[in-house]
N, C-alpha and C positions, 0 to 999 in steps of 0.2 A: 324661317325665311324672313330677311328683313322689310323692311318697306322701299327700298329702293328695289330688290330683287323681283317683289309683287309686283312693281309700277310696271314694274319693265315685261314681266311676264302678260300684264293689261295690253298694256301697247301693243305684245305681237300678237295676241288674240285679235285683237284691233284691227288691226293691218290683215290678218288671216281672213279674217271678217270679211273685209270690204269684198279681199280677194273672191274668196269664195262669192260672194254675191253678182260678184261681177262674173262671174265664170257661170254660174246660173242665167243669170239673164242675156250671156252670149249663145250658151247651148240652145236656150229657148228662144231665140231671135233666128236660128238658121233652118231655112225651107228642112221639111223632114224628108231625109234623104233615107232611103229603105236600105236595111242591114239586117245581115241574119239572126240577131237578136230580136228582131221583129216579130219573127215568124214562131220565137219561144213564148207561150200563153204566157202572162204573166211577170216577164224580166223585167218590161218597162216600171212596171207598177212598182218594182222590189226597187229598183233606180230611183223611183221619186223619194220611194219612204227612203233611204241612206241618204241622197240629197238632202234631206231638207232634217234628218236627222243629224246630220251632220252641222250644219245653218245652225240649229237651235244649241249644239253643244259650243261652237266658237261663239254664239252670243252668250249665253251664259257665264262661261271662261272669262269673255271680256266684261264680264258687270260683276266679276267674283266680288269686289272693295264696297259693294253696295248689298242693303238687305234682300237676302233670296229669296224669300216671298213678292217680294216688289217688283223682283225681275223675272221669277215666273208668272205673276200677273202680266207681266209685260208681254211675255212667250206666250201665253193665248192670244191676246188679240191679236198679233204675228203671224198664230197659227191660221188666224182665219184670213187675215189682209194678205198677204204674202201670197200665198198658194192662189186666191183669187185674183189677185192682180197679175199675176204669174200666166196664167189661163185665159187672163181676159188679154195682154198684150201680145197672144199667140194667134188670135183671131185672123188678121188680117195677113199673117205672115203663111204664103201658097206651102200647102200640103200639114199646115199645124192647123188645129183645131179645139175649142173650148170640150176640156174632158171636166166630166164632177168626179167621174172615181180617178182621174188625178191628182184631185185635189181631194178629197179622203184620200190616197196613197202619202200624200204631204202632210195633211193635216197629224196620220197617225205616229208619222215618224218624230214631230213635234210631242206628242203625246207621250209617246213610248221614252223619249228623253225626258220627259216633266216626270212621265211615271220612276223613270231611273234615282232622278234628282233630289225625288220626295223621299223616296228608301233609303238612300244613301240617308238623307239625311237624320231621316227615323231613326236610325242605324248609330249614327255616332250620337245622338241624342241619349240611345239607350247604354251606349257603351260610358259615355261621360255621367249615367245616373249610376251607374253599376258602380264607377270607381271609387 
C-alpha cells in the first residue's frame, strides 16, 4: 500500500471516529425509553462492550502511521475517561442513570480489543523471526 493510499485509509478512520462518537454520545443523551431488549438480563451490558469495542478499533485504525505502543497507551487512559464521563454526562438526563457495571461493560470491550491488538501483534512478530 502506498502512502497516499495509508493517508487516506487515516482520514476515513478519522471521520468514522468522530462519527462513531458522536452517535454514542447521541444514544446516551436520550431520556431512556423502555424496549424489549430491556427486559433481556444482560443485552445492555453486551451493547456497551461492542460500542466501545468498536470506539477503540476506529481509534486505533486512525493512529495506524504512529507507534502502537504509544497509542495503546493512549487506549487505556480512554479506557478509563471515556466510559466515565460517558456515565457521568447521563446523570441528569430523566430515566438515565450513573451505572459502574456500565462502565466495566466499556471498559472491557476496550480491553478485549488492546488484548486482540497485542496478539496480532505477537503474532507477526513471530512470524517475521521465523522467516
Amino acid at each position: 500500500m502506498n502512502k497516499k493510499n495509508k493517508l487516506t485509509g487515516i482520514k476515513t478512520y478519522r471521520i468514522l471516529f468522530i462519527l462513531w462518537s458522536a452517535v454514542i454520545l447521541a444514544l446516551t443523551s436520550f431520556p431512556k425509553l423502555k424496549t424489549p431488549v430491556d427486559e433481556m438480563i444482560g443485552v445492555d451490558k453486551i451493547a456497551h462492550f461492542c460500542v466501545y469495542f468498536i470506539f477503540a478499533f476506529l481509534f486505533i485504525k486512525m493512529h495506524l502511521k504512529k507507534h502502537l505502543p504509544k497509542t495503546i497507551k493512549r487506549l487505556w487512559y480512554l479506557a478509563i475517561i471515556v466510559p466515565l464521563f460517558d456515565e457521568l454526562h447521563q446523570i441528569p438526563i430523566p430515566g438515565r442513570a450513573f451505572s459502574v457495571w456500565d462502565i466495566f461493560a466499556d471498559i472491557l470491550g476496550f480491553v478485549a480489543l488492546i488484548f486482540i491488538y497485542k496478539k496480532m501483534q505477537r503474532t507477526n512478530r513471530n512470524i517475521t523471526e521465523t522467516n
